[in-house]
C-alpha positions as CSV (number, residue, x, y, z in Angstrom):
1,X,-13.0,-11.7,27.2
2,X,-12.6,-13.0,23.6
3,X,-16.0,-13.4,22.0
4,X,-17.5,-16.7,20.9
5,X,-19.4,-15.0,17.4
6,X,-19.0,-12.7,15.4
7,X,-22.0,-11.4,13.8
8,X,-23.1,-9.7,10.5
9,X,-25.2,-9.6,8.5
10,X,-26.2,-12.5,5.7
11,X,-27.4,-12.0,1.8
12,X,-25.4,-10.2,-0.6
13,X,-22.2,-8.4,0.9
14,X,-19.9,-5.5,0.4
15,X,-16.4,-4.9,1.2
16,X,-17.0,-3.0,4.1
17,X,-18.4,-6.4,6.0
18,X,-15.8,-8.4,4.1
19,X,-12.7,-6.7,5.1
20,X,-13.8,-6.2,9.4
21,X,-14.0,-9.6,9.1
22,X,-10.8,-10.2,8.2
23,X,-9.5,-8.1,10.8
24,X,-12.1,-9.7,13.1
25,X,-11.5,-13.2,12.0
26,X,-7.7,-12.7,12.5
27,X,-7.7,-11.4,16.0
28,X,-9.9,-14.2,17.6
29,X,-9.5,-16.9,15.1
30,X,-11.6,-19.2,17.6
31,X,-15.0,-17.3,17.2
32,X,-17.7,-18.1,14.8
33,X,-19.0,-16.0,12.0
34,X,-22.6,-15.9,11.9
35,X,-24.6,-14.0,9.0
36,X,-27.8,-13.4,10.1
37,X,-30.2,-11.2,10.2
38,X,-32.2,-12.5,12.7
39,X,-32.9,-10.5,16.0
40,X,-31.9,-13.2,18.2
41,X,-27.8,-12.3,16.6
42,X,-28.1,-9.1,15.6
43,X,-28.9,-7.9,18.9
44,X,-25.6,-6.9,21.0
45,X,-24.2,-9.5,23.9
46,X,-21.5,-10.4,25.7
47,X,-20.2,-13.0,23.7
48,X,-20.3,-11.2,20.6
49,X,-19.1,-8.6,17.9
50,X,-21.9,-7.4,15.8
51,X,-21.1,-5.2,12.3
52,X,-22.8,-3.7,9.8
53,X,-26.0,-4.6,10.9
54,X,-28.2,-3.8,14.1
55,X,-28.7,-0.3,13.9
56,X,-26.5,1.2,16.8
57,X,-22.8,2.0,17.1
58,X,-21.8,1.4,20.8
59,X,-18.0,0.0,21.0
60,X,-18.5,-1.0,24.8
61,X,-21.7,-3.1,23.8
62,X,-19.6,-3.9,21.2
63,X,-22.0,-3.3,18.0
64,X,-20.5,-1.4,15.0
65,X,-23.0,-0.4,12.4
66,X,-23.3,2.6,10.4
67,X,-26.5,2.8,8.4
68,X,-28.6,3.9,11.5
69,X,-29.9,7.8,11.8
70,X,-27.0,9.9,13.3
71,X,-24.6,7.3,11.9
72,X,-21.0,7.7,13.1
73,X,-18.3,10.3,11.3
74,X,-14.5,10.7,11.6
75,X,-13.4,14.0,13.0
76,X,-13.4,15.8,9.8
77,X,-17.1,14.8,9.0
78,X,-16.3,12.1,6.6
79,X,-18.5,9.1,7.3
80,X,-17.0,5.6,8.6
81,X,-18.5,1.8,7.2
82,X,-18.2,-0.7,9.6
83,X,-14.6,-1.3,8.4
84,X,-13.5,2.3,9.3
85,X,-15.1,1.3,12.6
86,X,-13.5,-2.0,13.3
87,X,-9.9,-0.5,12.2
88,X,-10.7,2.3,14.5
89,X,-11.0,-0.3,17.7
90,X,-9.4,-3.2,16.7
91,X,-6.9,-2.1,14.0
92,X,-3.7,-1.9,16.6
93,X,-4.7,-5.3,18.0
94,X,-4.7,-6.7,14.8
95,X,-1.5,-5.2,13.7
96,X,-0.4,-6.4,16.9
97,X,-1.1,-10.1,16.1
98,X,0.8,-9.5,12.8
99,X,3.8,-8.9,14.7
100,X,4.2,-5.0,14.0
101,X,6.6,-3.7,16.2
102,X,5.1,-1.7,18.9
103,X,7.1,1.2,17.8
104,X,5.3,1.2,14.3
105,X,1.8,0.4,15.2
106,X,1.0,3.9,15.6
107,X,2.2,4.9,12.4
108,X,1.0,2.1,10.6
109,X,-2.3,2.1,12.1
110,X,-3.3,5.4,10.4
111,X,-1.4,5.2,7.2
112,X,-3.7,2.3,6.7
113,X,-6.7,4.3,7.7
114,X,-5.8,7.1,5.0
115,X,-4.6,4.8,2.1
116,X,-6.8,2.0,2.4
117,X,-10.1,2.3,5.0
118,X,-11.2,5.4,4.1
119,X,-11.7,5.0,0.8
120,X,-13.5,1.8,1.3
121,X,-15.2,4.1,3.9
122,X,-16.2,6.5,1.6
123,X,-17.1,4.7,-1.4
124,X,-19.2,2.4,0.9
125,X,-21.2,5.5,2.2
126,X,-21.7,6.6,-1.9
127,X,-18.9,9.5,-1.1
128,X,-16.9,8.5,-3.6
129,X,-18.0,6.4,-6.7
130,X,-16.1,3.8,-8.1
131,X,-16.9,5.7,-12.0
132,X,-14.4,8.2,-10.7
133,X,-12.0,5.6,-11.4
134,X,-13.3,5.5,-15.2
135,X,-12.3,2.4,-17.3
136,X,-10.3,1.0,-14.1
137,X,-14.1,1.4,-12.0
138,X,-14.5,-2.3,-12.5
139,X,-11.5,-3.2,-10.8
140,X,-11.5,-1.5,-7.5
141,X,-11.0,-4.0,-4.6
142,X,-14.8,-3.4,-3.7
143,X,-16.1,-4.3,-7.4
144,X,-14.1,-7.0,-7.4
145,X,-14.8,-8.7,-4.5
146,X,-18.4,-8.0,-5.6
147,X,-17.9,-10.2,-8.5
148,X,-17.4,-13.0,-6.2
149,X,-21.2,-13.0,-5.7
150,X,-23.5,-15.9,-6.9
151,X,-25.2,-15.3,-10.1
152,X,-28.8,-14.4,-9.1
153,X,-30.3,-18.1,-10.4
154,X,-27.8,-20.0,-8.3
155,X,-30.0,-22.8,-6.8
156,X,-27.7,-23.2,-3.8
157,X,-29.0,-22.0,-0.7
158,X,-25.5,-21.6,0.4
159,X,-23.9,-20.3,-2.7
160,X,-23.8,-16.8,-0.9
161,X,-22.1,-17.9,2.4
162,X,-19.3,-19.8,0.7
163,X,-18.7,-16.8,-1.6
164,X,-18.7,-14.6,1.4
165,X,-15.9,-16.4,2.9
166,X,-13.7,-17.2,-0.5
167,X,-13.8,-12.9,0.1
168,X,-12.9,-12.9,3.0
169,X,-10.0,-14.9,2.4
170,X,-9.5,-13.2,-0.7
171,X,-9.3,-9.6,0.6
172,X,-7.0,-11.3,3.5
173,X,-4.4,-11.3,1.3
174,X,-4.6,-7.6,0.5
175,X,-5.2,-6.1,3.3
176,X,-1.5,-8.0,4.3
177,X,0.2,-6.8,1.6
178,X,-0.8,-3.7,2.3
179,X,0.2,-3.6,5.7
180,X,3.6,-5.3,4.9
181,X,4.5,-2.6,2.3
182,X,3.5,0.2,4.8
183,X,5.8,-1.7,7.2
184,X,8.6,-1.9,4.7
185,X,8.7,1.4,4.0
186,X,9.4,2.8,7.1
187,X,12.3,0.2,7.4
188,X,13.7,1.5,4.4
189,X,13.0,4.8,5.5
190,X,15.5,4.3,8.0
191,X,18.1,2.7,6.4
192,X,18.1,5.5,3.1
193,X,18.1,8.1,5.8
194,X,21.0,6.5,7.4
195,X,22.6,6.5,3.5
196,X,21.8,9.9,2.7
197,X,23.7,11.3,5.8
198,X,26.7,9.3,4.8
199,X,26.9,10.5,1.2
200,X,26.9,13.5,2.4
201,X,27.1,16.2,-0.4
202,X,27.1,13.7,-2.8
203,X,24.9,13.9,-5.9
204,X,24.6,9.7,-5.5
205,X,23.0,7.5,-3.1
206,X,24.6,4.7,-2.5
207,X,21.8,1.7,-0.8
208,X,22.7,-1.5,0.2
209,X,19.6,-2.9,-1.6
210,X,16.6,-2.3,-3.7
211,X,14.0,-0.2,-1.5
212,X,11.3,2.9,-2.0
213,X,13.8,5.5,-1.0
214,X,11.9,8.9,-2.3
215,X,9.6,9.2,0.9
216,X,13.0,9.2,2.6
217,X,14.9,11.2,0.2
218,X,11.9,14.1,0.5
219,X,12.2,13.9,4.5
220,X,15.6,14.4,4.8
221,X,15.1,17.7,1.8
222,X,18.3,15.7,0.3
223,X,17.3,17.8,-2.6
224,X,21.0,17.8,-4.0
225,X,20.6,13.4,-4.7
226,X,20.2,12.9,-8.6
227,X,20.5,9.4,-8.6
228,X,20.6,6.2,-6.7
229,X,22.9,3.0,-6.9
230,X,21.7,-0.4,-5.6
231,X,23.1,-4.2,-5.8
232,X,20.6,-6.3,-7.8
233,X,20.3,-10.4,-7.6
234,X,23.2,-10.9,-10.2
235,X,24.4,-6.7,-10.9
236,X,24.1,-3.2,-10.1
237,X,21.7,-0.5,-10.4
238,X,21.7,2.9,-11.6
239,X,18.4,4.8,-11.5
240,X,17.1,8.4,-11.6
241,X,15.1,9.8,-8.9
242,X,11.5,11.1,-9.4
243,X,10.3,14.6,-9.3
244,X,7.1,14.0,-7.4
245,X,4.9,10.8,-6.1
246,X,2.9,10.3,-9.1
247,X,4.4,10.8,-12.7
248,X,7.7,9.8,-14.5
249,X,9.5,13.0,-14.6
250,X,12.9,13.1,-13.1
251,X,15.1,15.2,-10.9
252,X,18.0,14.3,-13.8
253,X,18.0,11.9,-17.1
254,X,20.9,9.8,-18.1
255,X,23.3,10.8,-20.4
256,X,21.3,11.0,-23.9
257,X,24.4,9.3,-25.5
258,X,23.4,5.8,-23.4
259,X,19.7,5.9,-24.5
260,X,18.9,2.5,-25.5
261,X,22.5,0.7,-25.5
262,X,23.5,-2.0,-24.2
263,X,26.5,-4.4,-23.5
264,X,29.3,-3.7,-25.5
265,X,27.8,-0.8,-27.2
266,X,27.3,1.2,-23.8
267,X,30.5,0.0,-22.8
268,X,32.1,1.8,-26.0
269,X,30.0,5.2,-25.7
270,X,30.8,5.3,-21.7
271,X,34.0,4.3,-21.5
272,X,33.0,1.9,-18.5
273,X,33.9,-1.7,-18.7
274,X,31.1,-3.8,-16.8
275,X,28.6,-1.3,-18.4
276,X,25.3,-3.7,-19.2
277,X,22.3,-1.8,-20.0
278,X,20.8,1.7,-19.9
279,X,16.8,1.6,-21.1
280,X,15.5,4.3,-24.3
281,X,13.6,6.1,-21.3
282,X,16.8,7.0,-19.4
283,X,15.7,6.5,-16.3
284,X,17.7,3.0,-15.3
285,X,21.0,1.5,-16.4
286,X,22.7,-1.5,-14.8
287,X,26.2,-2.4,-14.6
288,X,28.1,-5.9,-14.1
289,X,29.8,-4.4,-10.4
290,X,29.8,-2.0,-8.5
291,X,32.6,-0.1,-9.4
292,X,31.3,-0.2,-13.0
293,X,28.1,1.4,-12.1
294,X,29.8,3.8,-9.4
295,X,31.3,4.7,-12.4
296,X,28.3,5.5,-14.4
297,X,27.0,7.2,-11.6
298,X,29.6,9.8,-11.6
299,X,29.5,10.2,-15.5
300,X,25.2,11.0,-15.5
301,X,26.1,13.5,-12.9
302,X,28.9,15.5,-14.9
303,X,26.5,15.1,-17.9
304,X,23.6,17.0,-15.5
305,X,26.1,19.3,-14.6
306,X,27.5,20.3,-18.3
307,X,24.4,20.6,-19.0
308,X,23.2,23.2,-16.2
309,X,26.4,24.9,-16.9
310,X,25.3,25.1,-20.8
311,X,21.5,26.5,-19.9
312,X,23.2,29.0,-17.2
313,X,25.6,30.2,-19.7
C-alpha cells in the first residue's frame, strides 16, 4: 500500500534528505512531506516513509535513518545516508516510473549508486570532504544545494520549508539528467558496437550520429579505431579518439599540416573540397559532406601511419 506521508526531519537540511525525497516524492506523488521532528511522525507506521531521522533502519517498518549506533554499511564497509538507503529499496521503482526499460534498470540502478549516491553517501557520513575538491569544494551538488538555506536572521518561520522544497525540486533535475545520460549511454553503446563490427579492420568509425562511443570502443578492445566520423545538424564530423577516460591525450592527432585552418585554406593543404574546419588542438575537423570528411578521414590515418613507419624506421 502506497503511503499517505513521508516523513523527515525539519530545520536545516542536507542533500542526503533532499535527494530521497525526490526519489520518494516521484514514486508516490500523492503523499505528503512532513518535516518534523516530533515523536508523534518520526515514529514508524503504516502509512508512512520515515528518513534520516528516527534512529532505526528497518525497511519492512519502513524507517531509513543512518545516524543511530550500528548504523547501516554497504557490503564493502562504506557507510550509506539515507539516500544510499532509499536508492537501495526504491531506486528500481523509481527508475521504473521514469520509464527505464526493464532490461536497463539493473544496470542503471547501480551505475547510479557508484557515480552519484555514494559519494553523496560518503561525503554525508564526513568520508569524503568536499575540500578534496579544492577551489571547485564550493560547488559540489551538496554545497550548493546548501546555499539554498535561509540566511540565519530570516524572520520567516517558513523560510526553511520553502527552501527545502525549491531543493528538492532543484536537485530533481539532476538526479534526471543523470539518469538520462546513464540511459543514453548504453543506447549508444549498442549502436557504436553494432558500427565497430561493421568497419571491420577499419582504422574509422563510421556513426550515424553524435554519441559517447569510447565506453564502447574500450568493450569491444576495437583498439585498431583512430578516429570517428559523425553527421552534425548542418556537416560532418571528424574527431580523434581518447587515450583514457579522463585527459585529452589521443590514440592519433590530425595531420599537423591542418592545425588551425579552415575553409578554403584547409581545403588547399588537404586537397579535399568540402573541407571546413580542423581546430589548433587537432583533435576535431568538420567537413561540408560526408564524402569530404570520409575523405579526411582516410588522409589523418595515412598521416598516423607515415608517421609510425618514420619512428619504426
Amino acid at each position: 500500500m502506497a503511503p499517505n506521508f513521508l516523513v523527515t526531519h525539519s530545520g536545516g537540511f542536507h542533500a542526503d534528505e533532499v535527494l530521497s525525497s525526490v526519489i520518494l516524492t516521484q514514486i508516490f506523488p500523492e503523499a505528503r512531506l512532513v518535516r518534523s521532528r516530533a515523536p508523534e511522525w518520526i515514529t514508524p507506521g503504516a502509512d508512512r516513509i520515515v528518513y534520516d531521522v528516527g534512529g532505526a533502519y528497518d525497511a519492512a517498518a519502513g524507517i531509513f535513518d543512518h545516524h543511530q549506533r550500528g548504523a547501516p554499511q554497504r557490503n564493502d564497509g562504506q557507510p550509506f545516508s539515507s539516500f544510499g538507503l532509499i536508492w537501495k529499496h526504491f531506486g528500481r521503482d523509481y527508475l521504473t516510473v521514469l520509464s527505464v526499460p526493464g532490461a536497463f534498470v539493473e544496470t542503471i540502478h547501480a551505475a547510479f549508486d557508484a557515480s552519484f549516491v555514494l559519494p553523496i553517501d560518503l561525503a554525508d557520513n564526513g568520508a569524503l570532504s568536499p575540500d578534496s575538491a579544492g577551489l571547485l569544494a564550493g560547488l559540489t551538488l551538496p554545497s550548493l544545494l546548501e546555499t539554498l538555506k535561509p540566511v540565519f536572521d530570516d524572520p520567516d518561520l517558513e523560510a526553511t520549508d520553502r527552501a527545502f522544497h525549491a531543493a528538492v525540486e532543484i536537485a530533481r533535475s539532476f538526479v534526471e539528467a543523470k539518469i538520462a545520460g546513464i540511459h543514453a549511454k548504453l543506447r549508444a553503446e549498442t549502436l557504436v558496437l553494432k558500427a565497430i563490427a561493421f568497419a571491420g579492420d577499419g582504422r574509422v568509425l563510421e556513426l550515424p550520429m553524435g554519441m559517447p562511443s569510447r565506453p564502447a570502443i574500450m568493450k569491444a578492445g576495437a583498439d585498431h579505431l583512430l578516429f570517428v566520423v559523425h553527421p552534425r545538424e548542418a556537416d560532418w564530423c571528424l574527431t580523434g579518439i581518447r587515450r583514457a577516460e579522463e585527459g585529452f591525450e589521443l590514440r592519433a592527432d590530425l595531420p599537423a599540416a591542418w592545425a588551425g585552418l579552415s575553409g578554403r585554406d584547409l581545403e588547399v593543404a588537404t586537397g579535399v573540397e568540402g573541407a571546413s574546419f580542423c581546430h589548433n588542438g587537432r583533435f576535431i575537423a568538420a567537413a561540408k559532406t560526408r564524402e569530404a570528411i570520409l575523405a579526411l578521414a582516410r588522409l589523418a590515418v595515412e598521416d598516423v601511419e607515415k608517421r609510425a613507419d618514420r619512428v619504426s624506421n
